[in-house]
Structures are given as C-alpha cells and as structure tokens.
TORTORLUM-487153 format. One record per atom (N, C-alpha, C): residue number from 0; residue in three letters; atom name; x, y, z. Coordinates in Angstrom, 2 decimals. Example, Ala and Ser with C-alpha at 12.3 -4.5 7.8 and 13.67 -1.06 7.14 Angstrom:
# TORTORLUM-487153
+-----+-----+----+---------+---------+---------+
!   i !  aa ! at !      px !      py !      pz !
+-----+-----+----+---------+---------+---------+
!   0 ! ALA !  N !   13.19 !   -5.69 !    7.80 !
!   0 ! ALA ! CA !   12.30 !   -4.50 !    7.80 !
!   0 ! ALA !  C !   13.20 !   -3.30 !    7.80 !
!   1 ! SER !  N !   12.85 !   -2.25 !    7.08 !
!   1 ! SER ! CA !   13.67 !   -1.06 !    7.14 !
!   1 ! SER !  C !   12.90 !    0.03 !    7.87 !
+-----+-----+----+---------+---------+---------+
# end
This chain:
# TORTORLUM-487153
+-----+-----+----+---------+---------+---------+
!   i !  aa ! at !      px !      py !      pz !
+-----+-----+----+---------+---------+---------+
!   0 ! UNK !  N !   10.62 !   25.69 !   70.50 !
!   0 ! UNK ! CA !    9.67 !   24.92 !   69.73 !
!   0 ! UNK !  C !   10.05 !   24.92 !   68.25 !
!   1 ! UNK !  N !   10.40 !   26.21 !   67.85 !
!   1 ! UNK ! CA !   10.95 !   26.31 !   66.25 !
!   1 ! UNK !  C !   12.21 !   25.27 !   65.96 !
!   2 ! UNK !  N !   13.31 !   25.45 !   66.80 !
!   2 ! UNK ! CA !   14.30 !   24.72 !   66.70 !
!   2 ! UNK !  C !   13.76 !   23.09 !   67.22 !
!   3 ! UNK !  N !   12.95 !   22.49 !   67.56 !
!   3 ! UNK ! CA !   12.87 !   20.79 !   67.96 !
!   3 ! UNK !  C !   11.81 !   20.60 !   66.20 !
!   4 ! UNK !  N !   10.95 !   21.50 !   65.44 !
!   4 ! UNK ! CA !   10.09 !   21.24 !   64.41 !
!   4 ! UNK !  C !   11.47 !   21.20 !   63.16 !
!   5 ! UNK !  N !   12.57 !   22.32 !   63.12 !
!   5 ! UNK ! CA !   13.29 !   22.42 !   62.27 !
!   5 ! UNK !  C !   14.06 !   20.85 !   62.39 !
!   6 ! UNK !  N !   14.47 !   20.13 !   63.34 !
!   6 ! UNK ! CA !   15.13 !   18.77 !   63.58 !
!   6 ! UNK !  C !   14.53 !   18.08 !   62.97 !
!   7 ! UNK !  N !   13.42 !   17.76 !   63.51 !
!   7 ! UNK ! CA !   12.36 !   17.17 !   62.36 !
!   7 ! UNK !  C !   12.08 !   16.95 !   61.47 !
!   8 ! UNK !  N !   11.96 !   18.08 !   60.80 !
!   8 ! UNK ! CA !   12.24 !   18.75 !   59.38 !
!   8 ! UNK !  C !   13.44 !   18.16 !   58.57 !
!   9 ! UNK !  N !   14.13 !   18.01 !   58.97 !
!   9 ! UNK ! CA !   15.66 !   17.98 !   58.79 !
!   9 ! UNK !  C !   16.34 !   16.43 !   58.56 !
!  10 ! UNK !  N !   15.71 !   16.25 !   59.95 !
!  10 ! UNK ! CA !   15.32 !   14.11 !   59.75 !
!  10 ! UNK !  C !   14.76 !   14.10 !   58.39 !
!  11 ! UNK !  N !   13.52 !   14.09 !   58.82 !
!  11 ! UNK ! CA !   12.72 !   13.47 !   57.17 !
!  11 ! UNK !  C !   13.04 !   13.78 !   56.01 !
!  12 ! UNK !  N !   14.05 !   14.64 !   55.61 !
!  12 ! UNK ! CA !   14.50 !   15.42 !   54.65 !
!  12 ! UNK !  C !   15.72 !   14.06 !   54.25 !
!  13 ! UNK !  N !   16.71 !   14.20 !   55.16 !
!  13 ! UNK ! CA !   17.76 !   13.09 !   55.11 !
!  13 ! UNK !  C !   17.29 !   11.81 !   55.15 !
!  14 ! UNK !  N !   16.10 !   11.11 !   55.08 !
!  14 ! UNK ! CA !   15.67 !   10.37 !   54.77 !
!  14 ! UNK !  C !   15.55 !    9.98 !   53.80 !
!  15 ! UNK !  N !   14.68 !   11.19 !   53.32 !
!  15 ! UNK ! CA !   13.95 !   11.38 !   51.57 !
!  15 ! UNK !  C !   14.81 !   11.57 !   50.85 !
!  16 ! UNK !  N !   16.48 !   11.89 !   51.08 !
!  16 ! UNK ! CA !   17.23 !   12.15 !   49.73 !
!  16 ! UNK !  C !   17.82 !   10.66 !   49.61 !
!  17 ! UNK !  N !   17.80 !    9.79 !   50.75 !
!  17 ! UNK ! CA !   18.55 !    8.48 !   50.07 !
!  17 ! UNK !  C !   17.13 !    7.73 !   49.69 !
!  18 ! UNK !  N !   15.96 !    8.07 !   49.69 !
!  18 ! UNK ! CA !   15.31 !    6.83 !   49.20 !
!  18 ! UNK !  C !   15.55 !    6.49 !   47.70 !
!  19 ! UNK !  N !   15.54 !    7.51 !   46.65 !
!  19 ! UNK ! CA !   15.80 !    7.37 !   45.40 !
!  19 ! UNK !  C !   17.26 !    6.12 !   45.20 !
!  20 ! UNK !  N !   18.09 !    6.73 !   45.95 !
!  20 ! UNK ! CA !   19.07 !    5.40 !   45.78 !
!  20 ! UNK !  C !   19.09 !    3.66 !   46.59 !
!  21 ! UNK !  N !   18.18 !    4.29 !   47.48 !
!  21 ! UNK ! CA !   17.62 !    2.66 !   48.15 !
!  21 ! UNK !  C !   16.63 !    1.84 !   47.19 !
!  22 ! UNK !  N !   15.96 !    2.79 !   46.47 !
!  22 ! UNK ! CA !   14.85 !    1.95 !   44.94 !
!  22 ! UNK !  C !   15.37 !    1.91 !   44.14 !
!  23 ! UNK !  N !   16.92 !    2.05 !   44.16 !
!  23 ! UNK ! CA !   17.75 !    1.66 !   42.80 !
!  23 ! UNK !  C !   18.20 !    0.49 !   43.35 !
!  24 ! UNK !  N !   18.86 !    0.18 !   44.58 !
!  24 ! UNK ! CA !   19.63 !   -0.72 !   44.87 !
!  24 ! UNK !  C !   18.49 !   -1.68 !   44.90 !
!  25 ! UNK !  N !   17.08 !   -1.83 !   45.47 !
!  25 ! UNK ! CA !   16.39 !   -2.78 !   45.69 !
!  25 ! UNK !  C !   15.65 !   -3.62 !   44.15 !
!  26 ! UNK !  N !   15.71 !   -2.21 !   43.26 !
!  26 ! UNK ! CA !   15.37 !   -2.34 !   41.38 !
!  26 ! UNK !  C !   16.52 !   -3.44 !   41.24 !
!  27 ! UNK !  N !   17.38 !   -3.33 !   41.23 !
!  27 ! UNK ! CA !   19.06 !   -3.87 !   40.82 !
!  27 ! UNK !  C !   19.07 !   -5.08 !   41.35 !
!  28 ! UNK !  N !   18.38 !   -5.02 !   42.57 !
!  28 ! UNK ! CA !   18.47 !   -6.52 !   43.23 !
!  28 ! UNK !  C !   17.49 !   -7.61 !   42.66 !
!  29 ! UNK !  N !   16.40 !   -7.38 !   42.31 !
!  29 ! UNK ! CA !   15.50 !   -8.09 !   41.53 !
!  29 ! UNK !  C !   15.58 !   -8.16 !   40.11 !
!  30 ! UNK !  N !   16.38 !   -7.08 !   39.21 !
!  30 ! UNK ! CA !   16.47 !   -7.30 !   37.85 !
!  30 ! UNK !  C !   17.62 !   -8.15 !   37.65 !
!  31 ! UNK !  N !   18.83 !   -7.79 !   38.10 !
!  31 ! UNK ! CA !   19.84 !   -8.70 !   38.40 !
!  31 ! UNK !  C !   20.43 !   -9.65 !   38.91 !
!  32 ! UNK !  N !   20.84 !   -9.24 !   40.48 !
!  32 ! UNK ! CA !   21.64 !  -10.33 !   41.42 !
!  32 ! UNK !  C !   20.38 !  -11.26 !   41.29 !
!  33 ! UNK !  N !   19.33 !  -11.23 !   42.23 !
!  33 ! UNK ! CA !   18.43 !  -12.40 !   41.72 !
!  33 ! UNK !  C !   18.25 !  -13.62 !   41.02 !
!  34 ! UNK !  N !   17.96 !  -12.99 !   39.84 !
!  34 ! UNK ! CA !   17.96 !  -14.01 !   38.51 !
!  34 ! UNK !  C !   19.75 !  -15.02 !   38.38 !
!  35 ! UNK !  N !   20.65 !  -13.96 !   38.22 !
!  35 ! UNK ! CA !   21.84 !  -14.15 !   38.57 !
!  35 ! UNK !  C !   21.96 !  -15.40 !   39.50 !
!  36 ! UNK !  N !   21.28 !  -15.44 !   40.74 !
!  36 ! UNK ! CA !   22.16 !  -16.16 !   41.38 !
!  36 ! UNK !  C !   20.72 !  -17.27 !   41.05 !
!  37 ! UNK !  N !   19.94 !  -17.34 !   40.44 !
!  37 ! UNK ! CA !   18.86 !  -18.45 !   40.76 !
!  37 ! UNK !  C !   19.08 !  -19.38 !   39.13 !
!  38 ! UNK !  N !   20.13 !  -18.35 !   38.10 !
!  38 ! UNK ! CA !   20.74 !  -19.24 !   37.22 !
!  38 ! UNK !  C !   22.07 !  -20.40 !   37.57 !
!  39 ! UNK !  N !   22.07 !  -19.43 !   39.31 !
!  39 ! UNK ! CA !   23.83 !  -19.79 !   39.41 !
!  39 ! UNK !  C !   23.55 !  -21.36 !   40.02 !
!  40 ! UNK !  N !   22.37 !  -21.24 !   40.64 !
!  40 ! UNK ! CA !   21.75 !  -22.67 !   41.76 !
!  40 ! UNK !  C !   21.49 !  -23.73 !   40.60 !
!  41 ! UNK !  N !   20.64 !  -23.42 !   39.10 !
!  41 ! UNK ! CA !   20.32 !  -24.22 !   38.23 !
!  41 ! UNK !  C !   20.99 !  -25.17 !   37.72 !
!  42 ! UNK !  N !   22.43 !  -24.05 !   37.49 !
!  42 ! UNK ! CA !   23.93 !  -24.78 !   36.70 !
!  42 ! UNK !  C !   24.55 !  -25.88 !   37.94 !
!  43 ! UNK !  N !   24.67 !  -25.60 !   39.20 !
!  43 ! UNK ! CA !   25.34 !  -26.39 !   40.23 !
!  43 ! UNK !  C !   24.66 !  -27.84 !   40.22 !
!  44 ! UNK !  N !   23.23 !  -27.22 !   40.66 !
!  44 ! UNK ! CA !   22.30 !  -28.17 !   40.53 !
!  44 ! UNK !  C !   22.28 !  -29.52 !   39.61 !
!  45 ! UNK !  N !   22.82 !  -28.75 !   38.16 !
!  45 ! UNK ! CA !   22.47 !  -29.80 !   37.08 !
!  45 ! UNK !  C !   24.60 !  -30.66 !   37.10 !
!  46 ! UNK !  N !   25.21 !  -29.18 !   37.43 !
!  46 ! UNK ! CA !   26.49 !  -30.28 !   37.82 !
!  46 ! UNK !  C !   26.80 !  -31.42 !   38.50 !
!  47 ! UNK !  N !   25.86 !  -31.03 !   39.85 !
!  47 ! UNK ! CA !   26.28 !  -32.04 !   40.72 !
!  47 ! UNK !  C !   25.23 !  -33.54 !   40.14 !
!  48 ! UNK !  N !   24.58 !  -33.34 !   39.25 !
!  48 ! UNK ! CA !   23.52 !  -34.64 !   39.28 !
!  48 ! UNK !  C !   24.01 !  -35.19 !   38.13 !
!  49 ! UNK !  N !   25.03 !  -34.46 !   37.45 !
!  49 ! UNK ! CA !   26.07 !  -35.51 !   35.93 !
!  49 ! UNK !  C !   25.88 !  -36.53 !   36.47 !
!  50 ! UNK !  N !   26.03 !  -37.64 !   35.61 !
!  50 ! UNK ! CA !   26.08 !  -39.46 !   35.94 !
!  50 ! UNK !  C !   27.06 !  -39.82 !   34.47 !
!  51 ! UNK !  N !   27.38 !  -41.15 !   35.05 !
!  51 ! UNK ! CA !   27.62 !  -41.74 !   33.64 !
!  51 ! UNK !  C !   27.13 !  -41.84 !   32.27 !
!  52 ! UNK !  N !   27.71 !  -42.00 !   31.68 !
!  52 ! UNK ! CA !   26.65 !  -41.63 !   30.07 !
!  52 ! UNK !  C !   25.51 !  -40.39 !   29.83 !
!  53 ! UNK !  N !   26.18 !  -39.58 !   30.54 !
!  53 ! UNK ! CA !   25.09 !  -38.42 !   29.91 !
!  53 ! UNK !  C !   25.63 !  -37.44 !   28.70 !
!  54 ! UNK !  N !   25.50 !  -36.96 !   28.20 !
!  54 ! UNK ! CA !   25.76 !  -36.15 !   26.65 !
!  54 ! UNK !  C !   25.67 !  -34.52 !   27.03 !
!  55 ! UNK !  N !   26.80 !  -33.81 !   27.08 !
!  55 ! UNK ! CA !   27.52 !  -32.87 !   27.38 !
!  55 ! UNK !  C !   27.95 !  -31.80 !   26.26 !
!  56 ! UNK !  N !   28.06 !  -30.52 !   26.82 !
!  56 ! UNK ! CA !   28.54 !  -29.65 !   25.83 !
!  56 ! UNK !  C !   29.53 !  -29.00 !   26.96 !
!  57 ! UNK !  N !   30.96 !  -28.96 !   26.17 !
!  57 ! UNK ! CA !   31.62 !  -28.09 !   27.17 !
!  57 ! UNK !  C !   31.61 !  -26.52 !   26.81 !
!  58 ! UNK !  N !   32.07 !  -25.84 !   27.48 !
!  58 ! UNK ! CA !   32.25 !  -24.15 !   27.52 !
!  58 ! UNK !  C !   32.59 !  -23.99 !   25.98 !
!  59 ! UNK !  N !   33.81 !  -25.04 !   25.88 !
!  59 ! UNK ! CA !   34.56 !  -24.69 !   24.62 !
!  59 ! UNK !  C !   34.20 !  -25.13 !   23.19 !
!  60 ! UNK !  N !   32.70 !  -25.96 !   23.28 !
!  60 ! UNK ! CA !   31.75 !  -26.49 !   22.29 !
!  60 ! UNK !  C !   32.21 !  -27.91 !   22.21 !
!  61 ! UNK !  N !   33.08 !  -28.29 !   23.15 !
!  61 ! UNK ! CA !   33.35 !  -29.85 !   22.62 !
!  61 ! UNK !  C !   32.27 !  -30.72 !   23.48 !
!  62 ! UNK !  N !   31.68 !  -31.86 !   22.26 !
!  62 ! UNK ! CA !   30.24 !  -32.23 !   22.55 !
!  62 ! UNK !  C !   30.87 !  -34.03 !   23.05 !
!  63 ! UNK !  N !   30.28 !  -34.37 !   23.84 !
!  63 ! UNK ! CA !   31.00 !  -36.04 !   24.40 !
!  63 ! UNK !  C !   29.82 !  -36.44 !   25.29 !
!  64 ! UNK !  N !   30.80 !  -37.79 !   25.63 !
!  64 ! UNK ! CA !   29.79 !  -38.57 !   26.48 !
!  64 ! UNK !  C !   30.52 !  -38.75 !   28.27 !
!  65 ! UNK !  N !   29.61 !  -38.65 !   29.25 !
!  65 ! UNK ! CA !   30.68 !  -38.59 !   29.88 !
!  65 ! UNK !  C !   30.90 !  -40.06 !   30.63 !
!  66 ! UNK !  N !   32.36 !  -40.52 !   30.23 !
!  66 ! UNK ! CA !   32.78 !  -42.02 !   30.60 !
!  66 ! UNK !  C !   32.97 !  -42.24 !   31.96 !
!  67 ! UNK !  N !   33.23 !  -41.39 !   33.06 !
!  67 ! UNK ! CA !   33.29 !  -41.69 !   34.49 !
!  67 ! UNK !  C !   34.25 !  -40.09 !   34.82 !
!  68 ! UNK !  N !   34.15 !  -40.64 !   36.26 !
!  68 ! UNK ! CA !   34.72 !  -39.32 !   37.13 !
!  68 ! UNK !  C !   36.07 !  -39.97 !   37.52 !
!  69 ! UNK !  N !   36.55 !  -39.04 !   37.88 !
!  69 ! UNK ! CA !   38.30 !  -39.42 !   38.85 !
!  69 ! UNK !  C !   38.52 !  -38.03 !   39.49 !
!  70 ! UNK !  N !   39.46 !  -38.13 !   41.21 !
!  70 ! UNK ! CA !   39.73 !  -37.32 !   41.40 !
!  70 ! UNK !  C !   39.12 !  -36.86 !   42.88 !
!  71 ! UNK !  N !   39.75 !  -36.32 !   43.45 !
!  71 ! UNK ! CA !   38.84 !  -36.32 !   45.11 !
!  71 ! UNK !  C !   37.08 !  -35.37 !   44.08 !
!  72 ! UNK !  N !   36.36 !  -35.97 !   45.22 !
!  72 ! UNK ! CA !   34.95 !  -35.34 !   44.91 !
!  72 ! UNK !  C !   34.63 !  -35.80 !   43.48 !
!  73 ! UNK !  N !   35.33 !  -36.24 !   42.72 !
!  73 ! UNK ! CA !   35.19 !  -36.68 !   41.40 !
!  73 ! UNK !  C !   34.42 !  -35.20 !   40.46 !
!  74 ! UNK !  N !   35.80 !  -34.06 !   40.83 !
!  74 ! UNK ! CA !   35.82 !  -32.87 !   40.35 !
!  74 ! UNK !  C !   36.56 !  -33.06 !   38.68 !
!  75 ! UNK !  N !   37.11 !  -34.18 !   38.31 !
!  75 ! UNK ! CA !   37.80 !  -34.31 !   37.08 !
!  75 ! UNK !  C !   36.74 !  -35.05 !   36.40 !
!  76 ! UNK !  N !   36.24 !  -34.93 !   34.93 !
!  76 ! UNK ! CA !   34.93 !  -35.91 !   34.11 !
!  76 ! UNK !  C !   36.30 !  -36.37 !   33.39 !
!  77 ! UNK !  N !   35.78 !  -37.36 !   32.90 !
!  77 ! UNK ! CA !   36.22 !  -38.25 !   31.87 !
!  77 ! UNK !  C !   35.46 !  -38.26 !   30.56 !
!  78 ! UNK !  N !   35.55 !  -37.48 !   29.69 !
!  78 ! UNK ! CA !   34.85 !  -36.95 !   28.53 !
!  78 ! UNK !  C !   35.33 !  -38.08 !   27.16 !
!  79 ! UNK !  N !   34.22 !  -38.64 !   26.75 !
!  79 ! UNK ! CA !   33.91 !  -39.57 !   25.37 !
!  79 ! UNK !  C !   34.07 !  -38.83 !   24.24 !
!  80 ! UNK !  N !   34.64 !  -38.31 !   23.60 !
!  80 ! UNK ! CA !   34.49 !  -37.41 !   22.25 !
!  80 ! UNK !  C !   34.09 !  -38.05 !   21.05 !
!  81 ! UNK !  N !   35.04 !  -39.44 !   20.94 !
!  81 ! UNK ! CA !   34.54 !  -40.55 !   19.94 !
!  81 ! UNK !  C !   35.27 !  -41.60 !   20.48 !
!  82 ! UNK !  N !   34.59 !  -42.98 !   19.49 !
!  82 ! UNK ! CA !   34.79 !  -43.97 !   20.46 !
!  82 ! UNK !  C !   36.25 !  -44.63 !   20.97 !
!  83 ! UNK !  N !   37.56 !  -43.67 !   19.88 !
!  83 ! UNK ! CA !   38.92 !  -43.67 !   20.50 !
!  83 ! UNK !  C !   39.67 !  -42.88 !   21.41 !
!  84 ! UNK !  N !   39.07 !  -41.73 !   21.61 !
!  84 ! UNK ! CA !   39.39 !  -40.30 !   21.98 !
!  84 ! UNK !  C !   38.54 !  -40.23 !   23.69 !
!  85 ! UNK !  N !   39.66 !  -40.14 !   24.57 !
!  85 ! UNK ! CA !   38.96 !  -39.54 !   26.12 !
!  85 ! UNK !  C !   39.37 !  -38.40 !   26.44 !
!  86 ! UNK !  N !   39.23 !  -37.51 !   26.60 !
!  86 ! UNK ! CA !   39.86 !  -35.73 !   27.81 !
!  86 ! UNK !  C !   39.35 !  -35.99 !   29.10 !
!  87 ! UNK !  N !   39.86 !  -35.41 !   29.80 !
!  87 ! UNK ! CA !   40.05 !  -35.27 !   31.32 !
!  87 ! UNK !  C !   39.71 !  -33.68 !   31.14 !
!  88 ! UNK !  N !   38.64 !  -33.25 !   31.51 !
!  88 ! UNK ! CA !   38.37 !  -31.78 !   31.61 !
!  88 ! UNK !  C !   37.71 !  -31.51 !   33.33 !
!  89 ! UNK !  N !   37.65 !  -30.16 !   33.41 !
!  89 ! UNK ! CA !   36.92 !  -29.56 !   34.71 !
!  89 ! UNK !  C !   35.51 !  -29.63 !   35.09 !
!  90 ! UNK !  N !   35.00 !  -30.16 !   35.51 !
!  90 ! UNK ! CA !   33.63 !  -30.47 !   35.99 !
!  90 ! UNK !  C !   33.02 !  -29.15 !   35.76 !
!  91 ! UNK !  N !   33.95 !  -27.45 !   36.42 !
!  91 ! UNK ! CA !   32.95 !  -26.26 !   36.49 !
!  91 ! UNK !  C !   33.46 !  -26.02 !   34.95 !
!  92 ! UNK !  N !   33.93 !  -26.67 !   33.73 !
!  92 ! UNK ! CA !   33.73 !  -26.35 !   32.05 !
!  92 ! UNK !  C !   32.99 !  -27.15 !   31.79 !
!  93 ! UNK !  N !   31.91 !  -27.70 !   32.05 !
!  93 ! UNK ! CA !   30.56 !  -28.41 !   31.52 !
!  93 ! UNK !  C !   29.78 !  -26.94 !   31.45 !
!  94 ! UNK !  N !   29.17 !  -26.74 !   29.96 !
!  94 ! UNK ! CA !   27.98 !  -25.72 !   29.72 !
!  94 ! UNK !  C !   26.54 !  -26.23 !   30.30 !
!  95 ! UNK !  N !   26.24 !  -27.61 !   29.48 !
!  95 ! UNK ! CA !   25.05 !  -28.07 !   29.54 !
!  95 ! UNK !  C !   25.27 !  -29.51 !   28.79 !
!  96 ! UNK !  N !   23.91 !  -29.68 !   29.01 !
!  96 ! UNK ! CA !   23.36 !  -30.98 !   28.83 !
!  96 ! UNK !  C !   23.47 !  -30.97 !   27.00 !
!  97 ! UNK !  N !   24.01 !  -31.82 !   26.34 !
!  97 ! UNK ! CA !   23.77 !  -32.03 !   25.17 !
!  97 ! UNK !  C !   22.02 !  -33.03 !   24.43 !
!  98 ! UNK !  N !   21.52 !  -32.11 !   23.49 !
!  98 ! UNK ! CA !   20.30 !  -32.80 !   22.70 !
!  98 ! UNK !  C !   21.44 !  -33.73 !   22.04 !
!  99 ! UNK !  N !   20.13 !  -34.90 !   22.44 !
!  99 ! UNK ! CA !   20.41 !  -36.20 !   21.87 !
!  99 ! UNK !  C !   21.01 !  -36.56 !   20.34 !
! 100 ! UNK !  N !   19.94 !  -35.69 !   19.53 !
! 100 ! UNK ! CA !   19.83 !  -36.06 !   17.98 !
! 100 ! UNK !  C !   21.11 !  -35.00 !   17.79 !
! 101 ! UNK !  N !   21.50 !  -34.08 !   18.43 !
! 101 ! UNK ! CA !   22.84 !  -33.14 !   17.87 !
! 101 ! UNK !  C !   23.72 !  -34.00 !   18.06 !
! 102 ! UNK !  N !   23.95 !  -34.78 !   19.09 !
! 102 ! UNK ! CA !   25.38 !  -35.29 !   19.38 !
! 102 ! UNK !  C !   25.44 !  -36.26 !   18.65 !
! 103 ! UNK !  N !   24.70 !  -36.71 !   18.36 !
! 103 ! UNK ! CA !   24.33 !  -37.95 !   17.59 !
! 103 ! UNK !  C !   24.69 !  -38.13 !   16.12 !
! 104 ! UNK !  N !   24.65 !  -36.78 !   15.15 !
! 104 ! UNK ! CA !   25.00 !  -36.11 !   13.65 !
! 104 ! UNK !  C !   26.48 !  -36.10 !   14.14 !
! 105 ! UNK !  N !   26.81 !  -35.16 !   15.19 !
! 105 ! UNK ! CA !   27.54 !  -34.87 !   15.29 !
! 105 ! UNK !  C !   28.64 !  -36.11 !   15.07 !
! 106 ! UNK !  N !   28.85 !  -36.97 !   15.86 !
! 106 ! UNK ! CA !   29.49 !  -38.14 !   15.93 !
! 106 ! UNK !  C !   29.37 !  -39.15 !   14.31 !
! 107 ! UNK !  N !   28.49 !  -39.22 !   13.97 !
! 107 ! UNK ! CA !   28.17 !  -39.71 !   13.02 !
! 107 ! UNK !  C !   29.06 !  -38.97 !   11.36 !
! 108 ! UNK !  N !   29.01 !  -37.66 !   11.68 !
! 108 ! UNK ! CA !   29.59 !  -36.83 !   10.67 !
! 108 ! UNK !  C !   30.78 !  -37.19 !   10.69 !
! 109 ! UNK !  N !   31.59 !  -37.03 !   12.03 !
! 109 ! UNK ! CA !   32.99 !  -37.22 !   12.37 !
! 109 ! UNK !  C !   33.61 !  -38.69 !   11.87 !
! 110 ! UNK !  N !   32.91 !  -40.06 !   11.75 !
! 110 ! UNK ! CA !   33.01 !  -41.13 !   11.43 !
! 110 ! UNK !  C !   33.26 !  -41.51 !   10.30 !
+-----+-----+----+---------+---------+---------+
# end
C-alpha cells in the first residue's frame, strides 16, 4: 500500500515541476507568437489587395505610385517615383500604404 501511495506521489510531483514551464510557454504564446502572426495576416492581407494607383512606402522609404504588376502572380510592382522615373521592386518590400498629403509634398518638393 505504501509503495502504490509513494507512485502517486511521485506522478503528481512530475507533473507539478513542468507546469511552471508549460505557463511560460502558453505566457509566450499570447504575448508574442500571437500578435506576431495576426500582424503577419494584416501585412499579406493588405499585399494581396495592392491595385493600381495606390501610394506606397517601400521597406527602403522610397514613396511611389504603383503603375501596374508584371510577372507570374504579378509578384514584381511597377513603382511611380515621379512622373519620369519607374522601379521594378518585390511585392514582399512594400512596408505600407502611403498618406496621401505625404506623398503628395513629397513629389511636389522633388519637382
């Protein structure tokens, strides 16, 4: 009887020493990966719905318009910088969406 209570004992014990690291991994999963991946759905999201003429900021701060796609999947943009100037950049180096009135100085300054 002593030895089947000590098993027992012994279970719940080896239980209780990994929970501390199972409420780290599950902490970690909600402060981090989470958010992480529900920024990662936002950015795809707003990639895949680019269109013509929308106003862009790339990774590398260069601000344009975007003139059309080329390329299987139309993974290559065709980037407006000014009204002589086109780049051919990577669809996954789009940051974001450019404000109107910035791109707008912006271009205007450059002129």
């Amino acid at each position: 009887m002593k030895v089947l209570l000590f098993l027992q004992t012994s279970q719940n014990v080896g239980v209780m020493a990994y929970l501390p690291f199972i409420l780290i991994l599950v902490i970690m999963y909600f402060l981090m990966i989470r958010p992480q991946a529900k920024r990662q759905k936002e950015k795809q999201k707003m990639l895949n719905a680019l269109k013509k003429g929308d106003k862009i900021i790339t990774i590398g701060g260069i601000h344009g318009t975007i003139s059309g796609f080329k390329g299987k999947d139309a993974r290559v943009v065709l980037l407006q910088i000014d009204p002589n100037t086109k780049i051919s950049i990577s669809r996954s180096s789009i940051s974001s969406h450019a404000n109107n009135d910035e791109l707008v100085d912006t271009i205007e300054s450059n002129s």
